[in-house]
C-alpha positions, 0 to 999 in steps of 0.5 A, a space after each residue: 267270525 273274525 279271521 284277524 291272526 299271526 300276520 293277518 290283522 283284518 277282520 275278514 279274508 282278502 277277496 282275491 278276483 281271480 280264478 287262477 289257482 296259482 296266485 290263490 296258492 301265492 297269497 296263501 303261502 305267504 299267510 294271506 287268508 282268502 276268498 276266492 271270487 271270480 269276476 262277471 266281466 268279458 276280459 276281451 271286450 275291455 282289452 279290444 278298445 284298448 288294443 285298437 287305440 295302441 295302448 301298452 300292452 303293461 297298461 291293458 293289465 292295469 285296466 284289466 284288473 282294475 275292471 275286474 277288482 272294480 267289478 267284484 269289490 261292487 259286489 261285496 260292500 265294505 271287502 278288500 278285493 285284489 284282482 291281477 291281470 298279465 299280458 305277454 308281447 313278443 315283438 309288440 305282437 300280444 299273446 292270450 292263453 292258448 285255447 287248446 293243445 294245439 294253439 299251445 304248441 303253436 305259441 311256443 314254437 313262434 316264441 321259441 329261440 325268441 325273447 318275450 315280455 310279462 306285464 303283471 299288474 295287480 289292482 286293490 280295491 273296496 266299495 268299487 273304488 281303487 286303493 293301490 296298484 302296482 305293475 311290473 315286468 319281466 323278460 324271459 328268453 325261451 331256448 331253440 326248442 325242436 318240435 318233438 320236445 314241445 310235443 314231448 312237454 305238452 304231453 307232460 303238462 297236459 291242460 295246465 299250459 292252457 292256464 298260462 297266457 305263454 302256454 307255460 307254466 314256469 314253477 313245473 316242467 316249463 322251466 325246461 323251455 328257458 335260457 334266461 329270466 330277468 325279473 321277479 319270479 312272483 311277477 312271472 307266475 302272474 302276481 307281483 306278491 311283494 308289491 302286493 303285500 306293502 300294499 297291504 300293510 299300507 292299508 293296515 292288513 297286514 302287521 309291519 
Protein backbone atom coordinates (compact mmCIF):
# COMPACT_ATOMS: atom_id res chain seq x y z
CA UNK A 1 0.00 0.00 0.00
CA UNK A 2 1.19 3.40 -0.88
CA UNK A 3 2.41 5.70 2.03
CA UNK A 4 2.85 8.68 -0.76
CA UNK A 5 1.08 11.74 1.59
CA UNK A 6 1.33 15.64 2.64
CA UNK A 7 5.12 16.28 2.03
CA UNK A 8 6.11 12.59 1.62
CA UNK A 9 5.74 11.51 -2.02
CA UNK A 10 7.51 7.93 -2.35
CA UNK A 11 5.67 5.00 -2.41
CA UNK A 12 6.98 3.45 0.47
CA UNK A 13 8.45 4.45 4.15
CA UNK A 14 12.33 5.71 4.07
CA UNK A 15 14.26 2.63 5.87
CA UNK A 16 16.02 4.32 8.44
CA UNK A 17 19.43 1.96 9.39
CA UNK A 18 19.48 2.63 12.71
CA UNK A 19 18.49 1.60 16.06
CA UNK A 20 18.70 4.86 17.59
CA UNK A 21 15.07 6.09 18.83
CA UNK A 22 16.27 9.76 18.43
CA UNK A 23 17.05 10.24 14.99
CA UNK A 24 13.97 7.78 14.35
CA UNK A 25 11.76 10.66 16.29
CA UNK A 26 13.86 13.21 14.26
CA UNK A 27 12.51 12.16 10.85
CA UNK A 28 9.31 11.47 12.38
CA UNK A 29 8.64 14.74 13.46
CA UNK A 30 9.69 16.30 10.40
CA UNK A 31 6.54 14.11 8.55
CA UNK A 32 9.07 11.47 7.23
CA UNK A 33 7.17 7.89 7.48
CA UNK A 34 9.79 5.20 8.36
CA UNK A 35 10.89 1.81 8.75
CA UNK A 36 13.05 1.01 11.24
CA UNK A 37 15.85 -1.69 10.49
CA UNK A 38 19.01 -2.27 12.13
CA UNK A 39 22.14 -3.06 10.24
CA UNK A 40 23.96 -6.79 10.72
CA UNK A 41 27.36 -5.21 10.77
CA UNK A 42 30.26 -4.95 13.63
CA UNK A 43 30.79 -1.00 13.93
CA UNK A 44 34.25 -1.72 15.56
CA UNK A 45 35.77 -4.27 13.07
CA UNK A 46 35.01 -1.36 10.17
CA UNK A 47 36.29 1.53 12.38
CA UNK A 48 39.56 -0.54 13.67
CA UNK A 49 41.48 -0.35 10.29
CA UNK A 50 40.49 3.06 9.76
CA UNK A 51 41.49 4.10 13.00
CA UNK A 52 45.03 2.15 12.56
CA UNK A 53 45.93 3.98 9.23
CA UNK A 54 44.98 7.59 11.41
CA UNK A 55 41.71 8.37 9.30
CA UNK A 56 39.69 11.54 10.77
CA UNK A 57 37.57 10.67 13.02
CA UNK A 58 34.52 13.04 10.71
CA UNK A 59 35.57 10.52 8.12
CA UNK A 60 35.36 7.07 10.39
CA UNK A 61 31.42 8.45 10.45
CA UNK A 62 31.17 8.65 6.80
CA UNK A 63 32.52 5.03 6.33
CA UNK A 64 30.49 4.19 9.05
CA UNK A 65 27.31 4.76 8.02
CA UNK A 66 27.93 3.95 4.62
CA UNK A 67 28.77 0.34 5.70
CA UNK A 68 25.60 0.32 7.39
CA UNK A 69 23.28 2.09 4.49
CA UNK A 70 25.10 -0.34 2.17
CA UNK A 71 24.77 -3.40 4.30
CA UNK A 72 20.86 -2.91 4.72
CA UNK A 73 19.57 -1.25 1.27
CA UNK A 74 21.25 -5.18 0.05
CA UNK A 75 18.95 -6.47 2.01
CA UNK A 76 15.93 -4.50 0.72
CA UNK A 77 15.96 -4.30 -3.24
CA UNK A 78 14.51 -1.12 -4.85
CA UNK A 79 14.18 0.89 -0.66
CA UNK A 80 15.77 4.14 0.03
CA UNK A 81 17.76 3.31 3.12
CA UNK A 82 19.41 6.16 5.07
CA UNK A 83 21.98 5.17 7.75
CA UNK A 84 24.20 7.76 10.16
CA UNK A 85 26.73 7.54 12.08
CA UNK A 86 28.60 10.13 14.90
CA UNK A 87 31.86 9.97 16.41
CA UNK A 88 33.37 12.38 19.20
CA UNK A 89 37.24 13.42 19.63
CA UNK A 90 38.57 15.30 22.38
CA UNK A 91 42.25 16.22 21.98
CA UNK A 92 42.30 13.70 18.93
CA UNK A 93 41.51 10.91 21.46
CA UNK A 94 38.28 9.43 20.02
CA UNK A 95 35.19 8.36 22.59
CA UNK A 96 32.71 5.45 21.84
CA UNK A 97 29.39 4.95 24.05
CA UNK A 98 30.17 4.32 27.47
CA UNK A 99 29.09 0.49 28.03
CA UNK A 100 27.74 1.20 31.51
CA UNK A 101 27.25 3.63 34.21
CA UNK A 102 30.54 3.86 35.51
CA UNK A 103 32.68 4.31 32.07
CA UNK A 104 29.80 7.18 31.66
CA UNK A 105 30.99 8.91 34.64
CA UNK A 106 34.12 8.46 33.60
CA UNK A 107 33.88 9.96 30.19
CA UNK A 108 32.15 12.82 31.41
CA UNK A 109 34.71 13.57 34.05
CA UNK A 110 37.62 13.60 31.53
CA UNK A 111 35.70 15.53 29.04
CA UNK A 112 34.64 18.09 31.74
CA UNK A 113 35.87 21.78 31.60
CA UNK A 114 36.94 20.39 28.31
CA UNK A 115 35.94 21.19 24.66
CA UNK A 116 35.00 18.11 22.27
CA UNK A 117 33.85 17.65 18.87
CA UNK A 118 30.75 15.55 17.08
CA UNK A 119 31.10 14.44 13.31
CA UNK A 120 27.58 13.38 12.00
CA UNK A 121 27.53 11.90 9.03
CA UNK A 122 24.53 10.35 7.18
CA UNK A 123 24.74 8.29 4.02
CA UNK A 124 21.43 7.44 1.56
CA UNK A 125 21.44 4.56 -0.45
CA UNK A 126 19.32 2.00 -2.80
CA UNK A 127 20.22 -1.32 -4.29
CA UNK A 128 23.71 -1.23 -2.21
CA UNK A 129 24.87 1.77 -4.02
CA UNK A 130 25.17 5.27 -2.30
CA UNK A 131 22.88 8.26 -3.85
CA UNK A 132 24.02 11.13 -1.26
CA UNK A 133 26.04 11.99 1.70
CA UNK A 134 26.43 14.75 3.92
CA UNK A 135 28.84 15.43 7.11
CA UNK A 136 28.78 17.98 9.54
CA UNK A 137 30.48 18.91 12.89
CA UNK A 138 29.81 20.58 15.97
CA UNK A 139 31.88 21.56 18.99
CA UNK A 140 30.26 21.89 22.58
CA UNK A 141 32.41 23.01 25.63
CA UNK A 142 31.22 21.04 28.98
CA UNK A 143 31.54 23.33 32.19
CA UNK A 144 33.79 22.10 35.45
CA UNK A 145 31.49 19.52 36.72
CA UNK A 146 32.05 18.19 40.48
CA UNK A 147 32.12 14.54 40.79
CA UNK A 148 28.77 14.82 43.00
CA UNK A 149 26.80 16.38 40.17
CA UNK A 150 27.97 13.71 37.53
CA UNK A 151 26.91 11.33 40.16
CA UNK A 152 23.65 13.30 40.67
CA UNK A 153 23.07 13.46 36.54
CA UNK A 154 23.36 9.72 35.88
CA UNK A 155 21.15 9.00 38.40
CA UNK A 156 18.75 11.11 36.51
CA UNK A 157 19.45 9.90 33.49
CA UNK A 158 19.81 6.72 34.13
CA UNK A 159 20.62 4.03 30.88
CA UNK A 160 19.63 6.74 28.47
CA UNK A 161 23.40 8.07 28.72
CA UNK A 162 24.81 4.85 27.56
CA UNK A 163 22.79 5.83 24.38
CA UNK A 164 25.14 8.66 23.55
CA UNK A 165 28.54 8.10 22.16
CA UNK A 166 29.38 11.51 24.97
CA UNK A 167 27.38 9.78 27.88
CA UNK A 168 24.87 12.45 27.30
CA UNK A 169 22.12 13.25 26.05
CA UNK A 170 21.72 16.97 24.89
CA UNK A 171 17.68 17.29 24.38
CA UNK A 172 17.16 16.11 28.37
CA UNK A 173 18.99 16.83 31.76
CA UNK A 174 22.66 16.81 29.75
CA UNK A 175 22.08 20.06 28.64
CA UNK A 176 22.93 21.13 32.16
CA UNK A 177 26.67 19.91 31.51
CA UNK A 178 27.50 22.77 28.79
CA UNK A 179 28.83 26.34 28.62
CA UNK A 180 28.67 26.64 25.01
CA UNK A 181 27.27 24.69 21.62
CA UNK A 182 28.43 25.89 18.25
CA UNK A 183 26.77 24.11 15.50
CA UNK A 184 23.35 22.67 14.43
CA UNK A 185 21.34 20.89 17.28
CA UNK A 186 20.07 18.23 14.58
CA UNK A 187 23.82 17.43 14.08
CA UNK A 188 24.21 17.31 17.76
CA UNK A 189 21.61 14.55 18.48
CA UNK A 190 23.26 12.46 15.59
CA UNK A 191 21.35 13.55 12.59
CA UNK A 192 22.35 16.39 10.24
CA UNK A 193 18.21 16.39 9.32
CA UNK A 194 18.31 19.41 7.33
CA UNK A 195 20.94 18.16 5.05
CA UNK A 196 19.07 15.14 4.96
CA UNK A 197 16.00 16.38 4.14
CA UNK A 198 17.44 18.44 0.65
CA UNK A 199 18.77 15.31 0.03
CA UNK A 200 15.66 13.88 -0.19
CA UNK A 201 13.86 16.43 -2.41
CA UNK A 202 16.74 16.03 -4.61
CA UNK A 203 15.82 12.35 -4.94
CA UNK A 204 12.25 13.40 -5.52
CA UNK A 205 11.10 12.21 -1.86
CA UNK A 206 10.00 14.92 -0.74
CA UNK A 207 7.77 17.78 -2.25
CA UNK A 208 10.16 21.43 -2.92
Amino acid sequence: MSTSSGLWLAAEPLILASGSATRRDLLLAAGIPVEVVKPDIDERAVERPLVDRGVPADQVAAALACAKALAVSRDRPGRLVLAADQTLTCDSIAFHKPADLAAAERQIATLAGRTHELHSAFVIARDGAPLAEGLEAARLTMRLLKADFIARYLAVAGSAALSSVGGYQLEGPGAQLFDRIEGDHFTILGLPLLAVLASLRELDCLAR
